[in-house]
C-alpha positions as a printed Julia matrix, in Angstrom:
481×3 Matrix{Float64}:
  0.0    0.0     0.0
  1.42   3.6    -1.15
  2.36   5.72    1.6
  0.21   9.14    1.8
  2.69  11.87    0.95
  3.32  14.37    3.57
  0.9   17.62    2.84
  3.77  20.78    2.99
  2.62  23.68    5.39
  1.06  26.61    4.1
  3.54  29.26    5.36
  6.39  26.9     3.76
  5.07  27.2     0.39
  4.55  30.82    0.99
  8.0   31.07    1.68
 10.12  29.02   -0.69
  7.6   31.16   -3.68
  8.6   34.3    -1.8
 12.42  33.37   -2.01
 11.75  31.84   -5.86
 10.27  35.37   -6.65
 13.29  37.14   -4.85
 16.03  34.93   -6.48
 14.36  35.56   -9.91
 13.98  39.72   -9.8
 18.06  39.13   -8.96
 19.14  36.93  -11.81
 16.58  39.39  -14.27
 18.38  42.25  -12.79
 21.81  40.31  -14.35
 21.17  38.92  -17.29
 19.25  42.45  -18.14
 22.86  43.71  -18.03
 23.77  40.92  -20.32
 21.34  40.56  -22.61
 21.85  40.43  -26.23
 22.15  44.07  -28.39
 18.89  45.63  -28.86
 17.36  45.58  -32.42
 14.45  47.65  -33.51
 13.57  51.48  -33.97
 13.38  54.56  -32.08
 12.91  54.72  -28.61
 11.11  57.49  -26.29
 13.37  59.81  -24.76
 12.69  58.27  -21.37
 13.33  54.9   -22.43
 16.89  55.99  -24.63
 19.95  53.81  -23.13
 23.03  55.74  -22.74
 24.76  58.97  -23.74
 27.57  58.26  -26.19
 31.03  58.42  -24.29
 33.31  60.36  -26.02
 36.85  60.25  -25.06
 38.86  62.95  -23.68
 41.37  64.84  -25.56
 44.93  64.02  -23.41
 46.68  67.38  -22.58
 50.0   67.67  -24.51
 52.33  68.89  -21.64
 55.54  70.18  -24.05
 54.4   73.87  -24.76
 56.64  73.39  -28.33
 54.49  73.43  -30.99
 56.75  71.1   -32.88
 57.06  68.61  -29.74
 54.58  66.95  -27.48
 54.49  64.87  -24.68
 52.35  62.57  -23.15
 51.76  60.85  -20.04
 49.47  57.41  -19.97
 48.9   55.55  -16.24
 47.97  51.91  -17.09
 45.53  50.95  -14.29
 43.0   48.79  -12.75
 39.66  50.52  -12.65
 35.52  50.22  -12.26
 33.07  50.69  -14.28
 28.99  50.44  -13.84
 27.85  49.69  -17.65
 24.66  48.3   -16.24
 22.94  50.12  -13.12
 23.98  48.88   -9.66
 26.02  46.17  -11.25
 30.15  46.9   -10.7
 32.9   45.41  -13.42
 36.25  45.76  -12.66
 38.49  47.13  -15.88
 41.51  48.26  -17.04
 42.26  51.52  -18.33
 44.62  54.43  -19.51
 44.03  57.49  -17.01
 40.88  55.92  -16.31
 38.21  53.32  -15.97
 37.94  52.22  -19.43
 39.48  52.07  -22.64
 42.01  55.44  -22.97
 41.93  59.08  -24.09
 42.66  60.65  -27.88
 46.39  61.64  -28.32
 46.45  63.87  -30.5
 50.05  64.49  -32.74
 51.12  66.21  -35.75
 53.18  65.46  -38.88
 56.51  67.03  -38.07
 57.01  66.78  -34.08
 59.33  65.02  -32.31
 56.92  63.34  -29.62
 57.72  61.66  -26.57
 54.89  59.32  -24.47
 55.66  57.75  -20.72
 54.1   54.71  -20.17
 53.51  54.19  -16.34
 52.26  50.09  -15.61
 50.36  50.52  -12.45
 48.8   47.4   -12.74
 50.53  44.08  -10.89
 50.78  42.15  -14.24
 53.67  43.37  -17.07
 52.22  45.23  -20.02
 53.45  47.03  -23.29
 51.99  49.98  -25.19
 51.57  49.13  -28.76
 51.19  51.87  -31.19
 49.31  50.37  -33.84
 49.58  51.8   -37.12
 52.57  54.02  -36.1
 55.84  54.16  -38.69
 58.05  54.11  -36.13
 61.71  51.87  -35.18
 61.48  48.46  -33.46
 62.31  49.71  -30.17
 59.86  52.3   -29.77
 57.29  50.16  -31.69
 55.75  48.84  -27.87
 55.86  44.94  -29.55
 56.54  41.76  -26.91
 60.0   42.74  -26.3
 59.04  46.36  -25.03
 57.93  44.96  -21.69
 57.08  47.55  -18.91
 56.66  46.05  -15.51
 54.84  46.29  -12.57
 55.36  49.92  -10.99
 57.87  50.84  -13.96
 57.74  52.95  -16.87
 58.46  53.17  -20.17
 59.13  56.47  -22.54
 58.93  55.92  -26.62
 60.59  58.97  -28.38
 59.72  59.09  -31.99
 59.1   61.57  -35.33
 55.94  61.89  -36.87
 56.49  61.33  -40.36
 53.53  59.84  -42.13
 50.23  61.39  -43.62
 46.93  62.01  -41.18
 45.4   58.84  -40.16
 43.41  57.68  -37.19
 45.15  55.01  -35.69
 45.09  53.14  -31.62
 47.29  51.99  -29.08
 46.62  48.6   -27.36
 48.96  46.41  -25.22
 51.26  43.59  -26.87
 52.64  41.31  -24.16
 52.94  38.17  -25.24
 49.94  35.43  -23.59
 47.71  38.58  -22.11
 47.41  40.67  -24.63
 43.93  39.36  -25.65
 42.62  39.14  -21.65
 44.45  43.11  -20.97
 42.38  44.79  -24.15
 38.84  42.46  -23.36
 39.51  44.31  -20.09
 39.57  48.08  -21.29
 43.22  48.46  -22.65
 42.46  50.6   -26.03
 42.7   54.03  -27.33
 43.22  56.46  -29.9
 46.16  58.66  -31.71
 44.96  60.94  -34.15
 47.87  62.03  -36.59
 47.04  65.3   -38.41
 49.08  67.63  -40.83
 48.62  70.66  -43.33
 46.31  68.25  -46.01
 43.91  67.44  -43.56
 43.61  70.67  -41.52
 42.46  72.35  -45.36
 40.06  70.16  -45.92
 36.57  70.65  -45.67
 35.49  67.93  -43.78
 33.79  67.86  -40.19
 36.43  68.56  -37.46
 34.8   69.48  -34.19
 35.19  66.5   -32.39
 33.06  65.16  -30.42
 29.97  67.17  -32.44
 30.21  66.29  -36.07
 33.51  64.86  -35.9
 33.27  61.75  -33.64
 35.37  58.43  -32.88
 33.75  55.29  -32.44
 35.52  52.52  -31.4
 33.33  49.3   -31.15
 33.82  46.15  -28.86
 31.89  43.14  -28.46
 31.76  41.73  -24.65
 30.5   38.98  -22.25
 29.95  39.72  -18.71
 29.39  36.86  -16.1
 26.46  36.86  -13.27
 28.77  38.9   -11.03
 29.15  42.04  -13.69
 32.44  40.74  -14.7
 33.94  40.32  -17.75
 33.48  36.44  -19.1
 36.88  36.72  -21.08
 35.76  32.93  -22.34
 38.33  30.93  -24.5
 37.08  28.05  -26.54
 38.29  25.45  -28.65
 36.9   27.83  -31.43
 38.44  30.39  -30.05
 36.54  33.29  -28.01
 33.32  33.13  -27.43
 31.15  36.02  -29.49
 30.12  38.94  -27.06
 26.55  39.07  -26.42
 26.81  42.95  -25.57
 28.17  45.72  -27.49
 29.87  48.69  -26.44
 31.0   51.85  -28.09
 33.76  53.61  -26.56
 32.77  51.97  -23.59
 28.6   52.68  -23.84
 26.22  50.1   -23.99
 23.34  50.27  -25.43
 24.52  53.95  -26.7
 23.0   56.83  -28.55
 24.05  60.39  -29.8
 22.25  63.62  -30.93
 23.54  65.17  -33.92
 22.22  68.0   -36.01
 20.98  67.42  -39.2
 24.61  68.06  -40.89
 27.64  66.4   -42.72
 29.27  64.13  -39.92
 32.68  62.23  -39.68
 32.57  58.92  -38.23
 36.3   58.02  -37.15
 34.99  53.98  -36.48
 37.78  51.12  -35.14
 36.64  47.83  -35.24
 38.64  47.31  -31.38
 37.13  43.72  -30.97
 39.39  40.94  -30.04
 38.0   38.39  -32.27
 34.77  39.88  -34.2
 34.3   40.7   -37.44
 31.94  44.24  -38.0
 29.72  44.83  -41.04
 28.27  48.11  -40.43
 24.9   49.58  -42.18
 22.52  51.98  -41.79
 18.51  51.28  -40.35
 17.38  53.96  -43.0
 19.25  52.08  -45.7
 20.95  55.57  -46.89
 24.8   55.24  -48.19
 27.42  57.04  -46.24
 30.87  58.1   -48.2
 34.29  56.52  -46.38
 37.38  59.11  -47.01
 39.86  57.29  -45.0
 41.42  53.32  -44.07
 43.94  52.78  -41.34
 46.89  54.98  -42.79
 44.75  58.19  -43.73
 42.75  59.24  -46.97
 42.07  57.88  -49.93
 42.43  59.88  -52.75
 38.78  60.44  -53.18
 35.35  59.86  -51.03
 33.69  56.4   -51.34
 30.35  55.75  -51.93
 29.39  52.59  -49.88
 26.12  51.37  -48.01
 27.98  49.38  -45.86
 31.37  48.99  -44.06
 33.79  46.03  -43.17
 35.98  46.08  -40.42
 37.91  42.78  -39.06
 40.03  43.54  -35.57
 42.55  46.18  -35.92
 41.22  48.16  -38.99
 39.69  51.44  -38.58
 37.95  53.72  -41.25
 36.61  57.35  -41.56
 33.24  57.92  -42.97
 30.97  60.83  -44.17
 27.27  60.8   -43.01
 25.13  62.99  -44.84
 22.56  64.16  -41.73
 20.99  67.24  -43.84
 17.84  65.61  -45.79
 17.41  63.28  -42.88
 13.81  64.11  -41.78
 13.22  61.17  -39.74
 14.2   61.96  -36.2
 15.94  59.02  -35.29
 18.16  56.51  -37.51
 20.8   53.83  -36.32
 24.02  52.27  -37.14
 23.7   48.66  -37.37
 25.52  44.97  -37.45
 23.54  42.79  -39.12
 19.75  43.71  -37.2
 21.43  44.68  -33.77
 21.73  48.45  -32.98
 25.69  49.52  -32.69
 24.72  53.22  -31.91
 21.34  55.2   -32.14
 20.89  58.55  -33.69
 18.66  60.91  -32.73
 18.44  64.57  -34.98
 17.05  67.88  -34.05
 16.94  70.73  -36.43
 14.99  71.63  -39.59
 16.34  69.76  -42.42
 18.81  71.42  -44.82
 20.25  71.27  -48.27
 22.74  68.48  -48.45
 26.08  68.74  -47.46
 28.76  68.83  -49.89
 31.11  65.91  -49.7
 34.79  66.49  -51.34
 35.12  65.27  -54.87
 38.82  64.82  -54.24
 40.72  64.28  -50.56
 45.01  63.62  -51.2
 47.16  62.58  -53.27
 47.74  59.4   -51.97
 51.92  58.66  -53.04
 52.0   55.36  -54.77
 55.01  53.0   -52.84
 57.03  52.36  -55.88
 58.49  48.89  -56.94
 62.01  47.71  -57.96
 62.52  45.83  -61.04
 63.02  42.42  -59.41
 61.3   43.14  -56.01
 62.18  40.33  -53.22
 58.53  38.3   -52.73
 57.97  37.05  -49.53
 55.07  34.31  -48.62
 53.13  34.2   -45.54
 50.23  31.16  -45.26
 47.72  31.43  -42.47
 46.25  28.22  -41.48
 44.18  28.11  -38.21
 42.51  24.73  -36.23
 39.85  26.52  -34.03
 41.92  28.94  -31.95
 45.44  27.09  -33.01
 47.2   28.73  -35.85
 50.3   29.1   -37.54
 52.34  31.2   -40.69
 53.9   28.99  -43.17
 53.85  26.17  -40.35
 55.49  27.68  -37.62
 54.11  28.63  -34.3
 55.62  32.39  -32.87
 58.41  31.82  -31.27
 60.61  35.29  -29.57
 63.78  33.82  -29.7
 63.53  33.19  -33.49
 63.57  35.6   -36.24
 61.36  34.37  -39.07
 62.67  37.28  -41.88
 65.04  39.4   -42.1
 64.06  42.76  -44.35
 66.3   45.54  -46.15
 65.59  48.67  -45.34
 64.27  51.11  -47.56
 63.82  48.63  -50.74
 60.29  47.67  -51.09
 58.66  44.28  -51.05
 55.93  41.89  -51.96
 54.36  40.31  -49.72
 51.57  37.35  -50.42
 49.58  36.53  -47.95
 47.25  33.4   -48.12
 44.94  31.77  -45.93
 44.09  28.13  -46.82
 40.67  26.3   -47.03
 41.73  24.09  -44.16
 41.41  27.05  -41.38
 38.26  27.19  -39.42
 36.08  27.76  -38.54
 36.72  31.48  -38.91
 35.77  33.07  -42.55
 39.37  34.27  -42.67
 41.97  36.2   -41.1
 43.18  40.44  -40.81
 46.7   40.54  -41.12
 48.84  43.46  -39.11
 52.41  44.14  -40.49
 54.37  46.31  -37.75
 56.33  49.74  -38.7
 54.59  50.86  -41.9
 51.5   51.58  -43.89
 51.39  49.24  -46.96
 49.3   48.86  -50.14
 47.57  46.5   -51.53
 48.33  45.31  -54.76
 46.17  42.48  -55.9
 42.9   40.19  -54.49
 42.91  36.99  -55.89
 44.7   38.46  -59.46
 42.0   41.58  -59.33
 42.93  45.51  -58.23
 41.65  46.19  -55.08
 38.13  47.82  -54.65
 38.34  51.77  -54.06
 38.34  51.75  -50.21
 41.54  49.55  -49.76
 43.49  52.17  -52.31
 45.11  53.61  -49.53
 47.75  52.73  -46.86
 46.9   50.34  -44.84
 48.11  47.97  -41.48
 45.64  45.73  -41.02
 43.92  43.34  -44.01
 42.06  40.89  -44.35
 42.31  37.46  -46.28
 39.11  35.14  -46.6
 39.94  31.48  -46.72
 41.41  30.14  -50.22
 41.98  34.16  -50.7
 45.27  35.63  -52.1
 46.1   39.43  -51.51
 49.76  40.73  -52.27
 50.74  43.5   -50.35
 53.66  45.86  -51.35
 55.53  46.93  -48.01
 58.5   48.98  -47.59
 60.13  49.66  -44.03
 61.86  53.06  -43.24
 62.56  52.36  -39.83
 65.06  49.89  -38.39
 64.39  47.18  -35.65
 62.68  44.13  -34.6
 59.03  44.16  -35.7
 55.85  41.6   -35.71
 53.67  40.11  -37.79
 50.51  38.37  -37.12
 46.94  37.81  -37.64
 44.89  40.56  -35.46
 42.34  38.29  -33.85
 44.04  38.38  -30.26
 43.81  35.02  -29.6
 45.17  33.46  -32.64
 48.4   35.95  -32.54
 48.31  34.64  -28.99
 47.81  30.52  -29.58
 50.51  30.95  -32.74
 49.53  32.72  -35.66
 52.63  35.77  -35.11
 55.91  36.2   -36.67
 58.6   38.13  -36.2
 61.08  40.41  -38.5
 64.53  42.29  -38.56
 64.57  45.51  -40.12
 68.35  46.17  -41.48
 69.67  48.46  -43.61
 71.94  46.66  -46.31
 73.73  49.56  -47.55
């Protein structure tokens, strides 16, 4: 015969559904702050998410026009992206991410480094034309409570380019954590153009990041076999769920894919085309007309937004259907805005007769990689490059590599050019100098490089944790003569 089950008292059952109820407004309060980005359409003011951060300008503290010097604190900090939910960062004289430097073709320009974090760190300036000891690469370590001072000339064309750590095994977990920012390179071309420069109004940098965040407000820096794990949040310049009011004028969009692992394919929600005037090593030679943009990790464009005829009042920049940043207009609408027919002359890296040709084969196993079948290793040199004679250089990615689509390639100490995808000219927006490319599996792209800077340099493919598991290399700049 079946035993009679035990009848549970009323005031139990009130409270284990009281504690249920309790324990579930918690874990919503959470995984609100971790929820996937938002996608639809304009929002009421009241319910808008968060005012676009824009960076701060860093003080140059050399009153010489024709020097400058910085001063960047690496350092733990906290951030609340989500309300009353507490992340711990990294940052550069802050929280989060770092502020714009700001330099100028021409000056001699000095920036201290200080590591106040317990863990060593470098200061990687990424896209920079600058020698191998000042470049900030794996051998440029700064350790705990130290300091480190790169002294260089700036002698390449205006460009938007970032600085990011580079110490070999954490350079993936340090920039996941907030270690990213800005340099913005400027000279006589750009300064007489008419293009948007106020920045922070119509001239405005966006540097986009894709993150997880565990139960605790944490970052979930998550490595898989695969590699890591997609963010389910995204942030610009440290914003989630951001928007931005702009008048209804000509904007610049300064936009660096900063992701760690990510590919970006940015649109518009209005379905308008926008007009990119610049890739990672300054302007091309004349605006683009594109209605959307591609960024892998590492590259960075400038783009013209045409704001004037816009009569909707809100419109949003978009990956895929997810909302990147949301746009809100005031003003009455206005003519449109006259976008340059021309930009630079953008000087064309010329080629020997019998140019050396170099081969470099990415092949990847989830988040295992390797060029031409060798994993990095510091205490080999893998090339060993003239100075001053330029190169090719043919890059490759085989069919094997997955699961990724394919992989951006960052060369160290130069801008290059592309010369070829596949056999076929490159389309219009990779005309310029670039740093950072990318190759799709089975995909061919020769590069022409040429180095004007002596020292040690890297290359590698940009998604963190393949240059991390591998897929880096490493090359002497000499000069022959």
């Amino acid at each position: 015969m079946a035993k009679n089950k035990k009848e549970i008292p009323v005031y139990m059952m009130i409270f284990t559904v009281s504690s249920l109820l309790l324990m579930g407004m918690l874990l919503f309060q959470v995984y609100e702050a971790i929820a996937p980005p938002r996608i639809g359409g304009a929002l009421p003011i009241e319910e808008r998410g968060n005012l676009l951060a824009i960076p701060a300008m860093l003080e140059d503290l050399d009153p010489d026009p024709m020097k400058a010097f910085y001063e960047l604190d690496v350092q733990h900090g906290q951030m609340e992206f989500f309300p009353g939910v507490i992340t711990d960062t990294m940052g550069y004289n802050g929280n989060f991410l770092g502020p714009v430097l700001r330099v100028k073709k021409g000056q001699e320009v000095q920036i201290q480094v200080n590591n106040q974090l317990e863990l060593p760190t470098t200061a990687h300036w990424h896209g920079l034309d600058v020698d191998g000891p000042n470049d900030g690469g794996p051998h440029q370590g700064i350790m705990p409570g130290e300091s480190w001072t790169a002294n260089f000339s700036v002698d390449q064309p205006a460009a938007t380019i970032w600085y990011h750590p580079h110490f070999h095994h954490t350079t993936g977990n340090q920039v996941y954590h907030g270690l990213a920012g800005l340099i913005y390179i400027e000279d006589e071309e750009s300064e007489d153009l008419n293009i948007p420069k106020t920045y922070g109004e119509n001239d405005i940098p966006l540097v986009i990041q894709d993150r997880n965040f565990k139960r605790d407000g944490n970052f979930h820096y998550k490595l898989a076999n695969i590699g890591l794990e997609p963010g389910e949040v995204l942030l610009v310049n440290g914003t989630p769920d951001p928007y931005v009011e702009l008048n209804r004028e000509l904007v610049r969009l300064r936009v660096l894919n900063g992701s760690n692992f990510e590919n970006f394919d940015l649109t518009l929600s209005n379905g308008n085309a926008f007009y990119q005037i610049a890739s990672d090593g300054g302007f091309l030679e004349a605006p683009v007309k594109m209605d959307s943009l591609f960024l892998t990790p590492g590259e960075r464009a400038e783009i013209l937004v045409d704001l004037s005829e816009v009569t909707d009042e809100h419109l949003a920049l978009l990956i895929g259907k997810d909302v990147v940043l949301d746009i809100y207009l005031s003003g009455d609408p206005r003519a449109a805005a006259e976008i340059p027919e021309a930009l630079v002359t953008v000087e064309d890296i010329p080629v020997g007769e019998n140019p050396t040709t170099r081969t470099f084969v990415l092949e990847s196993e989830g988040i295992d990689g390797t060029i031409n079948g060798k994993e990095f290793d510091m205490d080999r040199i893998d090339k060993v490059v003239p100075k001053g004679e330029t190169e090719l250089w043919v890059i490759r990615t085989t069919e094997r590599s997955r699961p990724r689509p394919g992989h951006p390639f960052h060369v160290h100490g130069t801008q290059f050019q592309i010369v070829s995808r596949d056999g076929n000219p490159p389309p219009p927006e990779e005309a310029g100098f670039k740093d950072t490319i990318f190759v799709a599996n089975g995909e061919e792209v020769v590069i022409k490089v040429l180095f004007h800077k002596e020292g040690l340099f890297m290359y590698h493919c940009h998604m963190l944790e393949h240059e991390e598991q591998g897929m880096m290399g490493q090359f002497m700049v000499e000069d022959m003569d």
